[in-house]
C-alpha positions as CSV (number, residue, x, y, z in Angstrom):
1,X,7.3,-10.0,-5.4
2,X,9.0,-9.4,-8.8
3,X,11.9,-10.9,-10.4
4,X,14.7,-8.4,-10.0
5,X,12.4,-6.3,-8.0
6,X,12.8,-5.7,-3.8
7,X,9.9,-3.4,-2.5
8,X,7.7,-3.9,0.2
9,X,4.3,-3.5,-1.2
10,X,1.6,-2.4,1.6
11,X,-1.5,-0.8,0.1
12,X,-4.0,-3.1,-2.3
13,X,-3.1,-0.7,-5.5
14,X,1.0,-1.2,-4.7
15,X,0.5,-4.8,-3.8
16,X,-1.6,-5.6,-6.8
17,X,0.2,-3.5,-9.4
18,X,3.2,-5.6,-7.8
19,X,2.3,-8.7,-8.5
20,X,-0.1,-8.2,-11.6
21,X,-3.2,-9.7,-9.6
22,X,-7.0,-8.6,-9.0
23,X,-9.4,-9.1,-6.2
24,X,-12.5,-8.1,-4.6
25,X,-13.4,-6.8,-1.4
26,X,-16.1,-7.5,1.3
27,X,-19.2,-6.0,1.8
28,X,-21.9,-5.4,4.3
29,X,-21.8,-6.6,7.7
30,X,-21.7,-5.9,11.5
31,X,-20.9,-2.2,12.8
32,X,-17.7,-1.8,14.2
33,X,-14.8,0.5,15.2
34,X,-11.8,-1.4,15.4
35,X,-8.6,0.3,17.3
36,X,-10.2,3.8,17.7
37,X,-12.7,3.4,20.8
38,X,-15.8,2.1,20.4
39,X,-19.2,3.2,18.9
40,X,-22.6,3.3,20.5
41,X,-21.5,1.6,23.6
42,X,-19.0,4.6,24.6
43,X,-16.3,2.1,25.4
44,X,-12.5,3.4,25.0
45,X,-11.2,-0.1,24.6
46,X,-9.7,0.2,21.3
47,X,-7.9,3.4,21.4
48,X,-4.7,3.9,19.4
49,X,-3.5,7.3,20.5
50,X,-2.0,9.2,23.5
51,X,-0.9,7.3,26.7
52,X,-3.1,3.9,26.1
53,X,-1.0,3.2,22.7
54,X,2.0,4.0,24.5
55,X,1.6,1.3,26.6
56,X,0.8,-1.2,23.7
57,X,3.4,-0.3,21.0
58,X,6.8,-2.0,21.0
59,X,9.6,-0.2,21.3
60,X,11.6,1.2,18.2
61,X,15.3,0.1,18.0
62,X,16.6,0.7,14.1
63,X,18.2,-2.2,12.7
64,X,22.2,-1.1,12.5
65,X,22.8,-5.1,10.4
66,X,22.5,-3.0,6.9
67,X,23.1,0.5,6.2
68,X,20.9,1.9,3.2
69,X,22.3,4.1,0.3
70,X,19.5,6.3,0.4
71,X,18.2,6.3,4.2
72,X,14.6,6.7,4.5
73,X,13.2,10.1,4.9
74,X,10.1,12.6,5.5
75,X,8.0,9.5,5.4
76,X,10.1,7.8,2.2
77,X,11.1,3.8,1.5
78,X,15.2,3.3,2.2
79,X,17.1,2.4,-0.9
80,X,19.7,0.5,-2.2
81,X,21.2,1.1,-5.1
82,X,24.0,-1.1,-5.4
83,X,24.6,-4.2,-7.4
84,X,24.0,-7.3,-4.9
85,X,26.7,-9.6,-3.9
86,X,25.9,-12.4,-1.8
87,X,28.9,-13.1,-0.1
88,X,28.4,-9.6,1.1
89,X,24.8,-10.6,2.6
90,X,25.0,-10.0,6.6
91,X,23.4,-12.5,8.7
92,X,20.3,-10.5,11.1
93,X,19.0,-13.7,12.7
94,X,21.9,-15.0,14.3
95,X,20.5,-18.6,15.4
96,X,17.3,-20.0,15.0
97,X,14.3,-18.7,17.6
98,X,11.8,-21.5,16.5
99,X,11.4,-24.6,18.6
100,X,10.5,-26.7,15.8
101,X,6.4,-26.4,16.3
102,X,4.2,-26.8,13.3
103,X,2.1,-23.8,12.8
104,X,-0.5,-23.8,9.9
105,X,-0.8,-20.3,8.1
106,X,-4.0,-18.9,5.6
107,X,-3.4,-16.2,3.2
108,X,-4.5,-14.8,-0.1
109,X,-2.6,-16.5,-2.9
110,X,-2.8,-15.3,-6.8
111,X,-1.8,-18.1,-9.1
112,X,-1.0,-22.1,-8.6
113,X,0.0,-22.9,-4.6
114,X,2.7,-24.8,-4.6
115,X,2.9,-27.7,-2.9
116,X,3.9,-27.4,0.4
117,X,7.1,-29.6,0.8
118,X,8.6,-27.6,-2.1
119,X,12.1,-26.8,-1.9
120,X,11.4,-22.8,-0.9
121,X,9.4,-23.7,2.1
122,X,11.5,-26.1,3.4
123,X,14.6,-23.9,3.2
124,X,12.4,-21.2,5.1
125,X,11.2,-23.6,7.9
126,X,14.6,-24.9,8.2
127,X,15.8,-21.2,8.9
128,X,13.1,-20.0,11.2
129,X,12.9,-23.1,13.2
130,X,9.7,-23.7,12.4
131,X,7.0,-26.2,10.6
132,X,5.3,-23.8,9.0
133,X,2.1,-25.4,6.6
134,X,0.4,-23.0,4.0
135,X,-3.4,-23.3,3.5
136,X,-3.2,-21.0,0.5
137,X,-6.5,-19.4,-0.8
138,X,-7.2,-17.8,-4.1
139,X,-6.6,-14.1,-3.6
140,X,-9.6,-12.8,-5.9
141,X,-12.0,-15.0,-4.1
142,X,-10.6,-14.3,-0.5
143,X,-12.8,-12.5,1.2
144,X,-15.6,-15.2,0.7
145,X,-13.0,-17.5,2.4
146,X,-12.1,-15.9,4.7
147,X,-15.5,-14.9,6.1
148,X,-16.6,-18.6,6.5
149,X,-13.1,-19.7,8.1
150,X,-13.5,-17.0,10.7
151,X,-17.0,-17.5,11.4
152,X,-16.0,-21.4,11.5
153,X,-14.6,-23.5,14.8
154,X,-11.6,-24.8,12.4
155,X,-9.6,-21.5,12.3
156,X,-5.6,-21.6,11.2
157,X,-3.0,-20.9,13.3
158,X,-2.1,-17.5,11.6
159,X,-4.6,-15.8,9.4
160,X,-3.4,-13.1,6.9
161,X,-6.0,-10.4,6.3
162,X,-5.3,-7.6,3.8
163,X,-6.6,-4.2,4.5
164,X,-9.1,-4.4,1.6
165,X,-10.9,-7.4,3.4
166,X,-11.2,-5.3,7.0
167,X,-14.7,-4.4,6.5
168,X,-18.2,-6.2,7.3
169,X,-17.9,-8.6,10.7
170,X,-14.1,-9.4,9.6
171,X,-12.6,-6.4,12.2
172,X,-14.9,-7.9,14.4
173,X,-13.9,-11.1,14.0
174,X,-10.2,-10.0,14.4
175,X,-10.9,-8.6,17.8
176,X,-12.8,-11.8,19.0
177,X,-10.9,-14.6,17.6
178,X,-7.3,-13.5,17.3
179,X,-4.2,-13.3,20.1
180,X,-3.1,-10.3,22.1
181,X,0.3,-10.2,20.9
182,X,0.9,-7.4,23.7
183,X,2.7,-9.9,26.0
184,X,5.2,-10.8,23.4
185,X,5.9,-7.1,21.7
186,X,4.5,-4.2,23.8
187,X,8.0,-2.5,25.1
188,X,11.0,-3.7,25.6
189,X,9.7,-7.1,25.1
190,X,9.8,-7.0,21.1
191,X,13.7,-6.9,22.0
192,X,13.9,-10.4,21.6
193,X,13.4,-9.8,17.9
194,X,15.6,-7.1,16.6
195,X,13.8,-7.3,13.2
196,X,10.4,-6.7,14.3
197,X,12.0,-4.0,16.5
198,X,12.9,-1.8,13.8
199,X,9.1,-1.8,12.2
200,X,8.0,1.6,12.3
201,X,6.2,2.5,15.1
202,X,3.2,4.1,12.9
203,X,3.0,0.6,11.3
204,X,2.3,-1.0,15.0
205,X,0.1,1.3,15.9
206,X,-2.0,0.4,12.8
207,X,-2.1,-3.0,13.8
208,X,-3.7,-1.8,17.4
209,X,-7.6,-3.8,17.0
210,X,-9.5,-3.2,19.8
211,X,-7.5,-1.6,22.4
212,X,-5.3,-5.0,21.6
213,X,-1.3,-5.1,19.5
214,X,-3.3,-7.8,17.5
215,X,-1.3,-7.2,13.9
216,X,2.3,-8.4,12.6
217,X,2.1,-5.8,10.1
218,X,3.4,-5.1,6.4
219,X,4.6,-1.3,6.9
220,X,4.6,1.1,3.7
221,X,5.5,4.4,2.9
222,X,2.7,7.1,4.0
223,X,3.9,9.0,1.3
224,X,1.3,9.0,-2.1
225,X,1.9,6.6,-4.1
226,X,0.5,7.8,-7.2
227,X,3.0,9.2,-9.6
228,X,2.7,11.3,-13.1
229,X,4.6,8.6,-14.9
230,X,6.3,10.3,-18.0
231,X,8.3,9.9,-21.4
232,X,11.5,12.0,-19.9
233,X,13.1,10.3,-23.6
234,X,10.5,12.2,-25.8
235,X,10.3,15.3,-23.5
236,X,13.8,15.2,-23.9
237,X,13.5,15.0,-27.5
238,X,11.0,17.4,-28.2
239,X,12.4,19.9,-25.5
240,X,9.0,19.7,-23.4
241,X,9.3,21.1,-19.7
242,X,8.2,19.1,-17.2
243,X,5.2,21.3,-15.8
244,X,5.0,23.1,-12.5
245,X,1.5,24.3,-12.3
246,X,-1.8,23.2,-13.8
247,X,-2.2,26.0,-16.2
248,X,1.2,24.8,-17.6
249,X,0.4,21.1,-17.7
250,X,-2.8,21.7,-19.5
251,X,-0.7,24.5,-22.3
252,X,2.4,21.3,-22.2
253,X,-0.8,18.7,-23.1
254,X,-1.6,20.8,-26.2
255,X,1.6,21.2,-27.5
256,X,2.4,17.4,-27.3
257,X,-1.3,16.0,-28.7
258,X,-1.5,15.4,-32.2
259,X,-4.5,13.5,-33.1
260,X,-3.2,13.0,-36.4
261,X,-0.6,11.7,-35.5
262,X,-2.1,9.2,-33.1
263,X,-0.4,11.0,-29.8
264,X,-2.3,12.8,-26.9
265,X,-0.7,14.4,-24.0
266,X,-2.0,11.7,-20.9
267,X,-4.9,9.2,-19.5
268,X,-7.0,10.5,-17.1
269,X,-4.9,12.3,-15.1
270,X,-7.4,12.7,-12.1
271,X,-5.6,10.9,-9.3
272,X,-3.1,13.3,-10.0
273,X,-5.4,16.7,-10.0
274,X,-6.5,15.2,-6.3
275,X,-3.1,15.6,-5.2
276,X,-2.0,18.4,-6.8
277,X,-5.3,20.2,-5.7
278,X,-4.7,19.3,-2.2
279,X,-7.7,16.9,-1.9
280,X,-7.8,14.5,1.2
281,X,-6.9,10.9,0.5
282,X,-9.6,8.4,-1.0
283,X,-7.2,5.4,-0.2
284,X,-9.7,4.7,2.5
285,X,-12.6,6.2,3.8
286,X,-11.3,7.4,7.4
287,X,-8.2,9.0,5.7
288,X,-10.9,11.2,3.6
289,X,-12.2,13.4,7.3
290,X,-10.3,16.0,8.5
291,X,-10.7,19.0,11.2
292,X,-10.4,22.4,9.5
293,X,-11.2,25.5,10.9
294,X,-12.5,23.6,13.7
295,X,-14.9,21.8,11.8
296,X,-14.6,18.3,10.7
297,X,-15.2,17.9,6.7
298,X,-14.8,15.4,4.5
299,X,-13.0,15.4,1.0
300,X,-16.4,15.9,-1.1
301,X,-17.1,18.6,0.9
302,X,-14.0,21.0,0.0
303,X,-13.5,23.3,-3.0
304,X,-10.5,21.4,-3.6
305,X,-12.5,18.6,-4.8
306,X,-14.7,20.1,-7.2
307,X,-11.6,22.3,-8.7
308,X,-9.6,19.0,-9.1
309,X,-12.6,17.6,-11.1
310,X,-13.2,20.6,-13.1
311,X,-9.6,20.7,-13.9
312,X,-9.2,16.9,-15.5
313,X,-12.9,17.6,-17.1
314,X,-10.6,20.4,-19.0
315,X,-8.1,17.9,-20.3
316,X,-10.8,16.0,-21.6
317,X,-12.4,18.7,-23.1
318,X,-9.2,20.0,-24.8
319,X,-8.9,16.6,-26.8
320,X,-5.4,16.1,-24.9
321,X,-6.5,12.4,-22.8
322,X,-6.2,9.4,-24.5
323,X,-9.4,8.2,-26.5
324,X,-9.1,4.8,-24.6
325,X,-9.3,7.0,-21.6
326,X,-12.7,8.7,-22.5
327,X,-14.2,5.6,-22.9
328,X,-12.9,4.4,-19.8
329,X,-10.5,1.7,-20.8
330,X,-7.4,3.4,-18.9
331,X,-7.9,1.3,-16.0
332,X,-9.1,-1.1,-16.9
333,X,-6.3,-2.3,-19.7
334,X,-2.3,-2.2,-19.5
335,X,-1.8,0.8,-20.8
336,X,1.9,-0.2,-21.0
337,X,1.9,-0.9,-24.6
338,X,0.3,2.1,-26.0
339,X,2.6,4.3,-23.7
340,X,5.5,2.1,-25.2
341,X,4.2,3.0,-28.9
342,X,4.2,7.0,-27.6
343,X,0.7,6.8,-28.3
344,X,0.1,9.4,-25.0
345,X,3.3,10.7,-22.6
346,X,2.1,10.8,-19.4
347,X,-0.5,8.3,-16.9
348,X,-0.6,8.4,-13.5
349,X,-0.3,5.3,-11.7
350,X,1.6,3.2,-8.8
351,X,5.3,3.8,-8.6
352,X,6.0,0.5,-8.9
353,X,5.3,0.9,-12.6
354,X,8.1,3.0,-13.0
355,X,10.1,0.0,-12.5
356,X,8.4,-2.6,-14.2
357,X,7.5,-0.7,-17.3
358,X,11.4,0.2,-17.8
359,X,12.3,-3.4,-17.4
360,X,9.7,-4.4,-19.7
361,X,11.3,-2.6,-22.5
362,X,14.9,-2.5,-21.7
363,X,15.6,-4.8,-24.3
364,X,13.6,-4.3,-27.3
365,X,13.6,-0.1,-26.6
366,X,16.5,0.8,-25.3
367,X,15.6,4.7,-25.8
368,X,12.9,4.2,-23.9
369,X,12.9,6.3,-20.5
370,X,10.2,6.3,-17.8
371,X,10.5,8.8,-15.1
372,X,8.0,10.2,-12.1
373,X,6.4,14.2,-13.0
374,X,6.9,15.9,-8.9
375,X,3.2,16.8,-7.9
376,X,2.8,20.6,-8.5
377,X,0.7,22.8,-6.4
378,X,-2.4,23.9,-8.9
379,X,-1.2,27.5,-9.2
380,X,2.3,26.7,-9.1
381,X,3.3,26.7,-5.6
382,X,4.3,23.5,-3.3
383,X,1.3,21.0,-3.5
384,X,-0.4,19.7,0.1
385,X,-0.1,15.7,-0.1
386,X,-2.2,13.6,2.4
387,X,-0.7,10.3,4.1
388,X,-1.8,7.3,3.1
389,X,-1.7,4.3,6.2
390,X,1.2,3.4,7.4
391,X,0.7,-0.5,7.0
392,X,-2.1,-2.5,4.9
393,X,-2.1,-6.0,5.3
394,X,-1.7,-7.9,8.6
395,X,-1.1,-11.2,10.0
396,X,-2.8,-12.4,12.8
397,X,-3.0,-15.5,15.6
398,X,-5.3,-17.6,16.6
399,X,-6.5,-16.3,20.1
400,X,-6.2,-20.3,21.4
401,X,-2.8,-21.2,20.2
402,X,-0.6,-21.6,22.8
403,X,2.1,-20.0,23.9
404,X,4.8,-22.3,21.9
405,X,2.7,-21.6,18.9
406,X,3.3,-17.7,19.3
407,X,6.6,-18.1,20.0
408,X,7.2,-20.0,16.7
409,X,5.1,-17.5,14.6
410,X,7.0,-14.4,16.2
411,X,10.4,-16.8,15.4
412,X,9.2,-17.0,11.2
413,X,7.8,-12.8,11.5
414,X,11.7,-12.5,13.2
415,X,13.0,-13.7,9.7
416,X,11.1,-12.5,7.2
417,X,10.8,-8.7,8.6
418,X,14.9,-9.1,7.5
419,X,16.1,-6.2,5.5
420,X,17.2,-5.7,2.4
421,X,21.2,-7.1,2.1
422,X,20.5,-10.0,4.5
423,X,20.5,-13.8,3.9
424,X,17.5,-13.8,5.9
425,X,15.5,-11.5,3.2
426,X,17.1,-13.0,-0.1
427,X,15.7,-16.3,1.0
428,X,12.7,-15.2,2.0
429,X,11.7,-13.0,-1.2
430,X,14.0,-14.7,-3.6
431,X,14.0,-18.7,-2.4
432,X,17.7,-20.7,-3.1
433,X,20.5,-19.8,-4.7
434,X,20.9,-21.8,-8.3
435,X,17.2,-23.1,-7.8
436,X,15.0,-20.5,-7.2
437,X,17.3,-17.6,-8.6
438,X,20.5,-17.1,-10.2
439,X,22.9,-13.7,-10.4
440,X,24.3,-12.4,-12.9
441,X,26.0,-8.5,-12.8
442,X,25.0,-8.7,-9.2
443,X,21.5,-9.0,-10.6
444,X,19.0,-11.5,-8.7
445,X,17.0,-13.5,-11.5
446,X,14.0,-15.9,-10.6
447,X,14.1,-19.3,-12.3
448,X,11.0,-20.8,-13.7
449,X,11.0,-23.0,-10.4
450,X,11.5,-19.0,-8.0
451,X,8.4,-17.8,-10.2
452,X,6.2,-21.3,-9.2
453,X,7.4,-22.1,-5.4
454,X,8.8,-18.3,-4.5
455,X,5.7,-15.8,-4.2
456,X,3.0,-14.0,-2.1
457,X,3.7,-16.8,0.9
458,X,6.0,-15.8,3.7
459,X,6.6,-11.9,2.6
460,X,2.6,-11.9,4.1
461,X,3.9,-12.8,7.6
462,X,5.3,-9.9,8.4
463,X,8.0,-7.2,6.6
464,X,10.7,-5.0,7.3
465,X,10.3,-1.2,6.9
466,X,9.7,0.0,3.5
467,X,12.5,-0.7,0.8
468,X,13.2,-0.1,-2.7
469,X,15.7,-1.6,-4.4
470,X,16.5,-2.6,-7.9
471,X,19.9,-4.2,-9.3
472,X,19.1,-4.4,-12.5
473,X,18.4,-0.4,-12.3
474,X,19.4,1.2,-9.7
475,X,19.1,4.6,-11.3
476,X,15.0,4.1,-11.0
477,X,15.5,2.9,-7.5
478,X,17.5,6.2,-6.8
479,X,14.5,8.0,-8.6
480,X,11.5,6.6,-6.8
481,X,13.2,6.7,-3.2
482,X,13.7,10.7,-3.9
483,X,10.3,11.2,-5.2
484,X,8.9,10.2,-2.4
485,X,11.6,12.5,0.1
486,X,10.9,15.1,-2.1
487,X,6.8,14.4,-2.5
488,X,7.1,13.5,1.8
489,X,8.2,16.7,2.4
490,X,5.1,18.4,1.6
491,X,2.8,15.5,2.8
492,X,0.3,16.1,5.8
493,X,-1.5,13.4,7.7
494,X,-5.0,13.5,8.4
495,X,-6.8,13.4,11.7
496,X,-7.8,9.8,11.6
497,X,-4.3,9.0,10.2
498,X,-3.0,5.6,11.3
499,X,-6.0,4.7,13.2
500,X,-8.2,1.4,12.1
501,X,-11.4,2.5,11.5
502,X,-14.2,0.3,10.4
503,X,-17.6,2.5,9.7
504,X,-21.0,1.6,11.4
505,X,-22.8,-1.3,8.3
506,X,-25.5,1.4,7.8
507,X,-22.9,3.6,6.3
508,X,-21.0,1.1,4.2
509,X,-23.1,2.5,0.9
510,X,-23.2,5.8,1.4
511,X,-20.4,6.7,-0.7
512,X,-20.1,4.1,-3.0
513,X,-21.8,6.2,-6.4
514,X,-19.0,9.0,-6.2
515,X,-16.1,7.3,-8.2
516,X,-18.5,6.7,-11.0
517,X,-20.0,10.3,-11.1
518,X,-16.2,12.1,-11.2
519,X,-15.6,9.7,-13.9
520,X,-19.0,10.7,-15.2
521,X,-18.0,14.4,-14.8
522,X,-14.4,14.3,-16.5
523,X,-15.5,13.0,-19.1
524,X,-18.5,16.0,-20.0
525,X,-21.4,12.9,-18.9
526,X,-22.4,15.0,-16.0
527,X,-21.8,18.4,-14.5
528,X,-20.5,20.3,-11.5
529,X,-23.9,20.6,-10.6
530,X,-24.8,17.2,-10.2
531,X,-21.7,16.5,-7.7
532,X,-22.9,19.5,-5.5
533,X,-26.8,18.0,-6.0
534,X,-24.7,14.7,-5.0
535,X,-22.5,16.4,-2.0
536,X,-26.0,17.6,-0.4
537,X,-28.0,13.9,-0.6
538,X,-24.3,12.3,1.4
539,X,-25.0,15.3,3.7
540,X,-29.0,14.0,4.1
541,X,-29.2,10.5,4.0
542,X,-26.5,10.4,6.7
543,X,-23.0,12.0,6.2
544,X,-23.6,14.7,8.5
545,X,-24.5,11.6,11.1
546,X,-21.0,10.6,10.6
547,X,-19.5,13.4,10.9
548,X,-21.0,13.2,14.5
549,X,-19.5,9.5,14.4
550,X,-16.0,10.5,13.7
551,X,-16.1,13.4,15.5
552,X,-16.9,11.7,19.0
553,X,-13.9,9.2,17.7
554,X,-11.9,12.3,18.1
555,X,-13.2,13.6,20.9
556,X,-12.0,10.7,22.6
557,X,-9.0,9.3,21.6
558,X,-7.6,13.0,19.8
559,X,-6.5,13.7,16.6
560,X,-3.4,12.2,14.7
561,X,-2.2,15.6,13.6
């Protein structure tokens, strides 16, 4: 988590443009469906819909210990937008649930691990209850780690596994090493612990492996989030409108580039064409099928596709993108400072940026104003969104630990899925008062010891429902939890949303050279053509064999929309 910052990042771009990290994800391996039904074999087992997940999924009881400003709606984060006062902080875990067990936990880890007596995780272990003992990993090496611990006799009590490691023989090794947690949750039996009662029920569901409630999951907003970051203080300035169409966006980008003058309109503005096209989600690969018209079709199949891709090879063409952007830089490099310097207006990018990049220049630009473009429809109606998953990273336990052990790890998940406003959640995201953070204006501020012992450690364990809040500026926090009601509102989910899908290994390549030739595309490399030459091979070396994949997946366990 950030300093100054509360959000609950859930997807690996949020999570990583939240905490400035990189890392890679795994390749190759077994086949497997995980939480959908099974593949080849015909077995239902792992189902996530109708009557079966019904009978797996907790109950939902909202928390009623903190009351939002902004409550959450049509898929959005809640958020607060006050100034924080902590003797104001209500209490959601009343007395401890842990019976003093030690529990050893793996996760990914981006920086120096602290040691493990530090002065944060005692505080937390002496709040849950429980001896909890980090075997901290590095996060852009992970996946390696993680494959060997799993395939290993020597496995921790509690293994964290982000969505971006599930693929290979990891889902499999989820379903065969880790704990039915169904005993302890399903129903009324998650009752015991009122915060993990008021996670989302679309965030359980996502944590269904194998016909099993397997997950303690991080729940996020379904809602996109990829936003047209802007300059709203030189739009302002220069009277610009923001733009409600694509033909408008692309007449706004020519008024505001000025080669000579070292200014172009955007970067690559091609996440945003997806959306604003109505293409179906890339975030993952079973988010990307959907039935239409009774037929199941995948995002490269659609018009909407090639339209979105013809549109942002326009901007290019015009001269209006950032050169850094035609040489591909944009993503690869900050483009915080050259968006400071008003060397281009508007990038699409996580929402979280729209937080850190005003705090980054609050005090040497105070004129400077970042704010989030709404998605426009393409020819200026409402835009279709697709839902991204519900929950992204998961924490699992070990399938021999003992009943005391589970009981201890549900006792530390009780704590830190706290909400916002709680004493529960400051400790857990922020550490202890005067060593880890100070306040100041009712603003939380880490201290050099909060940024060393206070990170990505028990936040991984499990998390309240999605929250954004920001002290220091609560007028962005107001702004990103209203983008996303407003943005929600015309989001759709997908047939496969939800479910956790892991494709059969001899598909695991087959889409792996289409990033490379839309960026190819864009930028006038390659044409139309070649994606539609492209779009046929998929169909022939085996897309329309999954098709038939995901469409018996749906023919047995029904669609999610």
């Amino acid at each position: 988590m950030t300093p100054n910052a509360a959000s609950t990042p859930t997807s690996r771009r949020s999570f990583l443009a939240s905490t400035a990290v990189a890392t890679a994800a795994v390749a190759g391996g077994m086949p497997l469906l995980a939480a959908c039904g099974g593949s080849g074999g015909g077995s239902r087992e792992g189902t996530t819909s109708g009557k079966d997940a019904e009978k797996i999924l907790p109950a939902y009881v909202a928390g009623s210990v903190v009351t939002p400003d902004i409550p959450a709606k049509n898929g959005s984060a809640a958020g607060f937008t006050g100034k924080l006062d902590l003797a104001d902080l209500k209490t959601s875990v009343p007395k401890k649930l842990g019976k003093g067990g030690r529990v050893s936990v793996m996760s990914p880890f981006w920086g120096s691990p602290p040691k493990n007596d530090n002065a944060y995780y005692r505080a937390m272990n002496d709040l849950t209850g429980v001896d909890v003992r980090w075997r901290n990993q590095d996060g852009n090496t992970y996946d390696q780690k993680l494959g060997a611990v799993l395939a290993s006799s020597d496995i921790p009590d509690v293994v964290v596994v982000p969505g971006w490691n599930m693929s290979g023989k990891i889902p499999s090794a989820v379903i065969g090493k880790f704990a039915d947690l169904g005993p302890y949750l399903s129903g009324d039996a998650v009752k015991e612990y009122p915060n993990l009662a008021a996670i989302p029920t679309d965030a359980w569901q996502r944590s269904i492996f194998g016909g099993k409630l397997r997950g303690l999951p991080m729940p996020s907003s379904y809602v996109t989030g990829i936003v047209p970051l802007y300059r709203k203080d030189v739009f302002d300035k220069e009277g610009y409108e923001v733009p409600t169409s694509a033909d408008e966006f692309m007449a706004l980008a020519k008024d505001a580039t000025s080669a000579r003058a070292k200014r172009w309109a955007c970067l690559d503005m091609k996440w945003t064409a997806f959306n604003a096209f109505g293409v179906l989600s890339g975030e993952e690969k079973s988010l990307g099928w959907n039935m239409t018209d009774g037929k199941l079709i995948y995002r490269i199949e659609t018009e909407e596709y090639l339209e979105a891709l013809e549109w942002t090879r326009k901007l290019f063409a015009a001269g209006v993108v950032h050169p850094d952007a035609g040489l591909g830089k944009s993503q690869a490099t900050d483009p915080g400072p050259k968006f400071a310097k008003g060397e281009f207006l508007i990038y699409n990018q996580d929402l979280s940026q729209w937080w850190s990049r005003t705090a980054e220049q609050a005090a040497q630009n105070p004129e400077f104003e970042i704010w989030g473009m709404d998605i426009f429809g393409h020819d200026g109606g409402d835009p279709t969104l697709w839902a991204k998953n519900p929950a992204g990273i998961f924490a699992f336990v070990n399938k021999k630990a003992s009943e005391a052990v589970v009981r201890d790890v549900l006792a530390v998940a009780n704590v830190t899925a706290a909400p916002y406003g709680t004493k529960e959640y400051m400790l857990t995201n922020y550490g202890v008062e005067g060593t880890h953070y100070t306040v100041k204006d009712g603003v939380p501020v880490k201290t050099e010891q909060g940024n060393i012992d206070v990170m990505n450690a028990f936040v991984m364990i499990a998390s309240p429902a999605p929250t954004i809040a920001h002290p220091d500026f609560p007028e962005v926090a107001r702004g990103q939890v209203e983008w996303q009601q407003r943005m929600g509102a015309f989001t759709k989910k997908s047939s496969f949303y939800g479910m956790q899908i892991t494709e059969p290994a001899r598909y695991a390549n087959l889409s792996n050279d289409f990033e490379q030739l839309e960026d190819d595309i864009v930028r006038g490399r390659r044409k139309i053509g070649d994606m539609q030459q492209a779009v046929s091979n998929w169909k022939r070396k085996g897309g329309d064999e999954l098709r038939d994949w995901y469409k018996k997946i749906l023919d047995e366990n029904g669609s999610a929309n």
